[in-house]
C-alpha positions, 0 to 999 in steps of 0.5 A, a space after each residue: 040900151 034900148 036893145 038887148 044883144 043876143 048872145 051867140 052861145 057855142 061849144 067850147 070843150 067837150 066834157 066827156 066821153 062815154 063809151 056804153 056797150 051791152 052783151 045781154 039776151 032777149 027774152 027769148 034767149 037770143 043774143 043782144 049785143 049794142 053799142 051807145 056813145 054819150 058826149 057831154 059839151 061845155 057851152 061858152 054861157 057854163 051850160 052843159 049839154 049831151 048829145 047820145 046816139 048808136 056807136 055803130 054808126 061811126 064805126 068802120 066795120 073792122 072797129 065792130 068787130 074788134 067791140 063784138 071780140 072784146 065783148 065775148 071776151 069780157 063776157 067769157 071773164 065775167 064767167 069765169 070770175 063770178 059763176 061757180 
């Protein structure tokens, strides 16, 4: 053949979904708190790509309200569990 077809490669199954939340504080001893999303894509060639971005952005803000509560709470567990 004289000439090559392009092969049109799509998504075909997403991978993973991984949920990154951080409770911490600045420098300064403020509170810092963040929510990120990565999502891993199979591809129809057997390729795999990740697409990462803020949660909060796709979040209504009931749901980060909901994220900011179980955030305090895992902090006030990691207190509990792990300082003397």
């Amino acid at each position: 053949m004289a000439f090559d077809l392009e092969q049109t490669i799509t998504a075909t199954e997403i991978r993973s979904v991984v949920a990154i939340l951080k409770d911490s504080f600045d420098e300064g001893g403020a509170p810092v708190q963040s929510a990120h999303y990565q999502v891993e894509i199979g591809r129809s060639d057997g390729s795999r790509v990740s697409r990462r971005g803020n949660l909060v952005g796709h979040i209504t803000t009931a749901q980060r309200q909901a994220l900011l509560d179980f955030m305090a709470a895992l902090r006030t567990q990691a207190e509990e569990e792990f300082l003397p």
